[in-house]
C-alpha positions as CSV (number, residue, x, y, z in Angstrom):
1,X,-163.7,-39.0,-89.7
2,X,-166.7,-39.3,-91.8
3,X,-170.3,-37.8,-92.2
4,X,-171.7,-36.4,-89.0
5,X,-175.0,-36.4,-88.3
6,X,-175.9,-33.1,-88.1
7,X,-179.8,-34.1,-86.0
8,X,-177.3,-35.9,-83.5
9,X,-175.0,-32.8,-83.6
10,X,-178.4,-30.5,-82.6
11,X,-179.4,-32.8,-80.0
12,X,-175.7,-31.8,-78.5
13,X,-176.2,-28.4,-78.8
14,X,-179.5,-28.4,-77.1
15,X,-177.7,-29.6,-73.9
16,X,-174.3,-28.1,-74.0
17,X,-173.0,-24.6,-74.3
18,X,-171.0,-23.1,-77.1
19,X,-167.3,-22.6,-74.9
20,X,-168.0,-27.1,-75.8
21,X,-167.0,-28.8,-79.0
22,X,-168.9,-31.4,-79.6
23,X,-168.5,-34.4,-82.6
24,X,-170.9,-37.5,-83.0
25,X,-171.8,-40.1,-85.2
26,X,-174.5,-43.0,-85.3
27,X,-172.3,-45.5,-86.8
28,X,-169.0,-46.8,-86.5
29,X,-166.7,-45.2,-88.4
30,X,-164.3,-48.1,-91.0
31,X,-161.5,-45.9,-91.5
32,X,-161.4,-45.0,-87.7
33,X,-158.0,-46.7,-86.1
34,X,-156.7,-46.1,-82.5
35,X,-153.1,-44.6,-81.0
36,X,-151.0,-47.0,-79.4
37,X,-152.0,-45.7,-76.5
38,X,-155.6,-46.2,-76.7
39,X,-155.3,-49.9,-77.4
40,X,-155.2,-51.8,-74.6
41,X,-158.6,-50.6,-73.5
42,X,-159.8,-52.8,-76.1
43,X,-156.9,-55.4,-76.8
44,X,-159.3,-58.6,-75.7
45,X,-162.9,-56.8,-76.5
46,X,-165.0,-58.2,-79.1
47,X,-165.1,-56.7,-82.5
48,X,-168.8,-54.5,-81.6
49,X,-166.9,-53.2,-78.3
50,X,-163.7,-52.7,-79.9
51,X,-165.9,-50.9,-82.9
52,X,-168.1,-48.8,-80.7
53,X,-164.7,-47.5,-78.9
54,X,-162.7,-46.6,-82.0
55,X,-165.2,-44.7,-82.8
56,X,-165.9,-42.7,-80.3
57,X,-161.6,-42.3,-79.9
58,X,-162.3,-40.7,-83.4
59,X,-165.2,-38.3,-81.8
60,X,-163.1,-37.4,-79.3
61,X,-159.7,-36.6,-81.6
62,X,-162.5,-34.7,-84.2
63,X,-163.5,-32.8,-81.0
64,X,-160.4,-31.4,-79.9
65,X,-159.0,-30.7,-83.8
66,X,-162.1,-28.4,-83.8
67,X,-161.0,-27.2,-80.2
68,X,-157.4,-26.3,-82.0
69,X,-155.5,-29.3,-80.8
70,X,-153.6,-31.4,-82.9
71,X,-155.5,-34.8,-82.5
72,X,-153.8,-36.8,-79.9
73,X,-154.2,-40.0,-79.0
74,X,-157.3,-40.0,-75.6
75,X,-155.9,-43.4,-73.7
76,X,-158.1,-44.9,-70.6
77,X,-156.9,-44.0,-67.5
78,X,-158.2,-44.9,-64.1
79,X,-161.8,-45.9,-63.4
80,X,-161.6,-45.8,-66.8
81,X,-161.9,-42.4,-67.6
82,X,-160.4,-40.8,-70.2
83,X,-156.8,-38.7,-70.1
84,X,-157.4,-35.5,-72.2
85,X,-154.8,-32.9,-73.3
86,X,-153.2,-30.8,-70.7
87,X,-156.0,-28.0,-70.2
88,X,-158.5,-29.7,-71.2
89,X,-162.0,-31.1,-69.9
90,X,-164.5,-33.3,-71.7
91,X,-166.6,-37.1,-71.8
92,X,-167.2,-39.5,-74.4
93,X,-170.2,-41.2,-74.6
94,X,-171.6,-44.6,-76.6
95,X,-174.5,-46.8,-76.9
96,X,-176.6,-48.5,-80.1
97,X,-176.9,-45.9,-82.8
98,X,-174.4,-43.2,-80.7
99,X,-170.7,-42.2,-80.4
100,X,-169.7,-38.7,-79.3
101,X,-167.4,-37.0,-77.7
102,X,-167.7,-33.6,-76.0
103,X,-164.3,-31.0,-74.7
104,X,-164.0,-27.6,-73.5
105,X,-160.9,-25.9,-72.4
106,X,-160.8,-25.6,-68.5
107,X,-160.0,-21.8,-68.4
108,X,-163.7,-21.6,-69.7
109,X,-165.1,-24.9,-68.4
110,X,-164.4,-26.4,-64.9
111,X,-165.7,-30.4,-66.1
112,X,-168.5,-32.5,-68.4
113,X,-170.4,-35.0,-68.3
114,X,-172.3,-36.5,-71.4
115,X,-173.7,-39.7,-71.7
116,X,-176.7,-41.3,-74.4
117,X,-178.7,-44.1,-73.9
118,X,-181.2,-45.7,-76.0
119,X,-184.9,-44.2,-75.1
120,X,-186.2,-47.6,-74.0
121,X,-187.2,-48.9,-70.7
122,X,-184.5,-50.1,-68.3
123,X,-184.2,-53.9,-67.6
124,X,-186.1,-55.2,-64.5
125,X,-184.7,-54.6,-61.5
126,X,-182.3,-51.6,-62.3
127,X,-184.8,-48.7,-61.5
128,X,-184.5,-50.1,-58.2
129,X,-180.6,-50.4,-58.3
130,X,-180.3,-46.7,-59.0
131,X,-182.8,-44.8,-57.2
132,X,-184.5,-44.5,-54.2
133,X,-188.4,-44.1,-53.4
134,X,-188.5,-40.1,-53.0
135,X,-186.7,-40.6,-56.6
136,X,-188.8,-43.1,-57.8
137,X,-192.1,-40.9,-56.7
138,X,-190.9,-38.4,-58.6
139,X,-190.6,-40.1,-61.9
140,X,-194.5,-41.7,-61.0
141,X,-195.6,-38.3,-61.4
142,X,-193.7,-37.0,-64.5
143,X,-194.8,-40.1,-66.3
144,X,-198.4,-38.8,-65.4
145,X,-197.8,-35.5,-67.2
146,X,-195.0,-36.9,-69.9
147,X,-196.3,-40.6,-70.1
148,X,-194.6,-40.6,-73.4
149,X,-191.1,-40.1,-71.7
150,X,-188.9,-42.8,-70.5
151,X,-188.2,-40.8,-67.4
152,X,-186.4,-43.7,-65.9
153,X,-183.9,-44.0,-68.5
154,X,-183.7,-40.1,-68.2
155,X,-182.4,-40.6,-64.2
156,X,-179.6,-43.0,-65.3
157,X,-178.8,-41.1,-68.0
158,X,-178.1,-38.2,-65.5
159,X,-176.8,-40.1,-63.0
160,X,-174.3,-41.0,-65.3
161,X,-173.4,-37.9,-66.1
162,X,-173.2,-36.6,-62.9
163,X,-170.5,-39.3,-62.5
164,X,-168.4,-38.4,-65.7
165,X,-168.6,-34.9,-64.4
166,X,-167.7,-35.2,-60.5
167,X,-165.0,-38.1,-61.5
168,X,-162.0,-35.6,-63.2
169,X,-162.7,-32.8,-59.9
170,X,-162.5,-35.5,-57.3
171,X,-160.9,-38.6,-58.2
172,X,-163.6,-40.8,-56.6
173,X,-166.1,-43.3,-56.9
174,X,-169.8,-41.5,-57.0
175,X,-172.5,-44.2,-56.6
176,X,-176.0,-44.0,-57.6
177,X,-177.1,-43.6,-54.4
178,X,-174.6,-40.8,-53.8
179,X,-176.9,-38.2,-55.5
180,X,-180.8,-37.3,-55.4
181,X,-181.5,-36.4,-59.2
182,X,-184.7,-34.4,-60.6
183,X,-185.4,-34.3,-63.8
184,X,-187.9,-31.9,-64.6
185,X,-190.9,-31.6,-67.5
186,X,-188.7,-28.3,-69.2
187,X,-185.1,-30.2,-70.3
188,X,-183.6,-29.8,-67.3
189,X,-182.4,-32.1,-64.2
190,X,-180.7,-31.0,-60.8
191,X,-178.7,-33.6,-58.3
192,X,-178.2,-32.4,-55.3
193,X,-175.0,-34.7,-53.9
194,X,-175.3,-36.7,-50.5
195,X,-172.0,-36.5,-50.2
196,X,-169.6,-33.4,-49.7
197,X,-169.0,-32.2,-52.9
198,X,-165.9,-31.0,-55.0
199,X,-164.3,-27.3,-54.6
200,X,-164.3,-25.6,-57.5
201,X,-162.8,-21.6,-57.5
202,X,-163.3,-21.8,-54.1
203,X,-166.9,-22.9,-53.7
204,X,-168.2,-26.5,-52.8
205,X,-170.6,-28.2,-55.3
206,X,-173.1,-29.1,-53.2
207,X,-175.4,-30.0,-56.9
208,X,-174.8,-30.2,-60.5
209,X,-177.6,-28.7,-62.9
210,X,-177.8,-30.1,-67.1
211,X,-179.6,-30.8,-69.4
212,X,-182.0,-33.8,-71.5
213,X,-183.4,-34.2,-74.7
214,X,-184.9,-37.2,-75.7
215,X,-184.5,-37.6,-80.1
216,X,-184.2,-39.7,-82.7
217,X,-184.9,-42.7,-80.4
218,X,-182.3,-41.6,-77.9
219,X,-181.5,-39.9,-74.4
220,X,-178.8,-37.9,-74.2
221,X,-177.7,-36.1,-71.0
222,X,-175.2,-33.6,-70.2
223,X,-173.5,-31.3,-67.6
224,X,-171.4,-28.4,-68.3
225,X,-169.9,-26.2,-65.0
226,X,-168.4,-22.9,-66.1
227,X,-165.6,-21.3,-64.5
228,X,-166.9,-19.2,-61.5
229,X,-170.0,-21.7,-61.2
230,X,-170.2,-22.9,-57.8
């Protein structure tokens, strides 16, 4: 599918573990087409949209060759998630400058969530949208010790991955307010759900723990639960 970045490709493996196969690029690939079956996700998009998505379908088939699959075609399925392979779990991800695509066989790994955001303020008013004041508290006094993080665009970074990774165990909405996320100084972020929580091997997640690094001008986030995690 093209040259991967291999600085991208680090920043992946900084926030996943090895049982997850991981491919990324920071363009769009030209040769990159879609299945049938992935098309009408984009059939009326505009030509960036519909770029940005080929793409990252061409992460995600590159992912799961490297997992041993044949490359099949990853359609949208509903809330627009995507329908991987029979024993299989992953996320795709895409923003400016960022496709990828992250899967794990579920024997080893119960769900994911990945997601990348440019490492720039969030527009006015959206901090608000997505957090609440104990949240927003927090992120006041990480600024003070990491001013030169953007630890807002850190939280909805997370919060979307906390989203891509509670959607495929529960098949519900999570909103923003649903969990309190903490990011913290050392890579790592915790959100503890306000709502009960999925049961995985016969344990409720009551909180899902990742991951963040901030490179190369981007955020990327990510969640991995093993099999046995509770």
């Amino acid at each position: 599918m093209g040259t991967v970045v291999t600085d991208v490709l680090g920043s992946l493996a900084d926030v996943l573990p090895s049982a997850v196969v991981v491919a990324a690029r920071t363009d769009d690939d030209p040769d990159a087409v879609l299945a049938p079956e992935e098309e009408p996700a984009v059939a009326n998009a505009v030509a960036t949209r519909r770029a940005e998505f080929t793409t990252a379908r061409a992460c995600a088939r590159d992912a799961l060759t490297r997992l041993g699959l044949a490359a099949p075609a990853v359609p949208v399925g509903e809330k627009r998630a995507p329908v991987w392979p029979d024993g299989v779990v992953g996320a795709i991800t895409h923003c400016a400058g960022f496709r990828a695509a992250a899967v794990a066989w579920r024997a080893q790994v119960r769900t994911v969530g990945l997601d990348a955001e440019p490492h720039t303020a969030l527009p006015d008013g959206v901090l608000e949208a997505v957090s609440d004041a104990g949240e927003r508290a927090l992120l006041e006094r990480l600024a003070r010790e990491r001013p030169e993080v953007r630890w807002d665009k850190i939280l909805f970074s997370a919060k979307e991955s906390v989203y891509k990774a509670w959607f495929p165990l529960t098949g519900r909405w999570l909103g923003f307010e649903d969990a309190d996320l903490a990011p913290a100084p050392d890579g790592t972020f915790r959100a503890s759900l306000r709502v009960p929580g999925p049961v995985v091997d016969d344990a409720e997640i009551t909180a899902f723990t990742g991951r963040w690094v901030v490179r190369e001008g981007l955020v990327v986030t990510a969640i991995a639960v093993g099999a046995g995690s509770s």
